[in-house]
C-alpha positions as CSV (number, residue, x, y, z in Angstrom):
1,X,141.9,79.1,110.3
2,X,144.9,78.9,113.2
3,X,144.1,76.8,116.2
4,X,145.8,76.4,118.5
5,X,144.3,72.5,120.4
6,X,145.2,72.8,123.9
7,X,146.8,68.7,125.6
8,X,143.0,68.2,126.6
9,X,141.6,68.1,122.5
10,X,140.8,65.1,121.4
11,X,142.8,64.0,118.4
12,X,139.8,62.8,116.7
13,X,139.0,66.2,116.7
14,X,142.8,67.2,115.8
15,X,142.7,65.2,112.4
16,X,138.5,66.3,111.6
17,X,139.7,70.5,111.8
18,X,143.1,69.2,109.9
19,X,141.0,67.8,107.5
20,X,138.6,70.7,106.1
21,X,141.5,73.1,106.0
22,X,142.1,74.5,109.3
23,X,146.1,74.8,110.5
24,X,146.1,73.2,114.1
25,X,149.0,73.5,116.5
26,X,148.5,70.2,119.1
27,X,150.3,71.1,122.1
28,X,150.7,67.8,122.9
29,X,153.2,66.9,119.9
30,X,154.8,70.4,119.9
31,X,158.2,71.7,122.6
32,X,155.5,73.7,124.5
33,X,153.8,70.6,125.8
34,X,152.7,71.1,129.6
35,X,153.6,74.7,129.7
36,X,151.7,77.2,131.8
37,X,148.4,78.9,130.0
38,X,150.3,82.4,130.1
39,X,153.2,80.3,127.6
40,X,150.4,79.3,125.0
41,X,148.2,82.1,125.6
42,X,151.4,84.1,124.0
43,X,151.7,81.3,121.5
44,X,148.2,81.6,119.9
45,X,148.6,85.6,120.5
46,X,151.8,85.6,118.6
47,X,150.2,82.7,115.6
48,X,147.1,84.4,115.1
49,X,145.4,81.3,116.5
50,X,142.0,80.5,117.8
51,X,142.8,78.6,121.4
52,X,139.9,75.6,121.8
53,X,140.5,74.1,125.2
54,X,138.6,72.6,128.5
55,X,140.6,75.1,130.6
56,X,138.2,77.6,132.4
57,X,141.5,79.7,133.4
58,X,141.3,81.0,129.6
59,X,138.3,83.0,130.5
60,X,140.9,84.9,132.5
61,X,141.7,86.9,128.8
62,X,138.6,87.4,127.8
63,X,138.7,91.4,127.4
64,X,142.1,91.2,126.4
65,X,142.7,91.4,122.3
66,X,142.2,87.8,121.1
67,X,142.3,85.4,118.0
68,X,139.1,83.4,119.5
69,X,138.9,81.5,122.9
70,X,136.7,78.2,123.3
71,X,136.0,76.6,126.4
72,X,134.2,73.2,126.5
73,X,132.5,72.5,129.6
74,X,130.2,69.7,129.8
75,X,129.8,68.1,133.0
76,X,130.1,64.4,132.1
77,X,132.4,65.0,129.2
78,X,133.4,61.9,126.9
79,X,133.9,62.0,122.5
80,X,130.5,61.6,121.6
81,X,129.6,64.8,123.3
82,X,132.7,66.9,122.9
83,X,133.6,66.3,119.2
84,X,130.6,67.4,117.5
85,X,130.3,70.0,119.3
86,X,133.6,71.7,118.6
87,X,133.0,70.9,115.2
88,X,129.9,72.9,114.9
89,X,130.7,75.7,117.4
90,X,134.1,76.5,115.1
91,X,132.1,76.2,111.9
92,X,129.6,78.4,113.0
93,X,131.8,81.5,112.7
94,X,134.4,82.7,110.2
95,X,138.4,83.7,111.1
96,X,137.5,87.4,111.2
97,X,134.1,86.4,113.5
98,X,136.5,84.9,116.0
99,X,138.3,87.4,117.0
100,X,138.2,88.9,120.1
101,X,135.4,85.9,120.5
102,X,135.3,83.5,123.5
103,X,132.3,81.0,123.2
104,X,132.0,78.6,126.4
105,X,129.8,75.2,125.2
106,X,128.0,73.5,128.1
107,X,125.5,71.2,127.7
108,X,122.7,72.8,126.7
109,X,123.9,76.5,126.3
110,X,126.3,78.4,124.9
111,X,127.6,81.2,126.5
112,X,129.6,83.8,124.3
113,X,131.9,87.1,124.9
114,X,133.0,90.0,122.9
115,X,136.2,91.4,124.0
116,X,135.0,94.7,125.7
117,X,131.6,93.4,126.4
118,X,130.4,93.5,130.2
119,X,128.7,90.6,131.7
């Protein structure tokens, strides 16, 4: 799968998707490093790619045609917490199950869209 690993993604978590297969983009060692969300929101649009960021502003696009949007936001986030987590959440559904998909970890829940869907 395309992902695209917004500057907050660990890069423990980086190398882990790199290393069963995925193709990650990490903004941080690409020329679009600390560019608005509107300039990688085209990026992943444009790539196919699933965006995985701590960024609430993403949920802005959540009706809009997407590749896949996760938000993580725990409230006393650290890697313990966030890097299993990402790793399940993106196993738990296929390429084709992402699209148009936003899923928003917290703590305990997990909150998920369908582009179109009204909540």
């Amino acid at each position: 799968m395309k992902i695209l690993a917004d500057e907050n993604t660990l890069r423990m978590t980086i190398q882990a998707l790199r290393s069963v297969g995925h193709d990650v983009l990490d903004v941080r060692d690409s020329t679009v490093k600390g560019s608005e969300d509107e300039v990688l929101w085209t990026i992943a649009q444009h790539d196919g790619r699933l965006i995985v960021t701590t960024d609430k502003d993403f949920a802005q696009y959540r009706n809009e045609p997407h590749f896949g949007i996760l938000i993580v936001r725990l409230r006393q986030p650290n890697r313990h917490k966030i890097h299993p987590r990402i790793m399940q959440v993106i196993a738990q559904y296929s390429a084709t199950e992402w699209a148009g998909l936003m899923v928003v970890m917290r703590d305990t829940v997990q909150s998920i869209w369908r582009v179109g869907q009204n909540r």
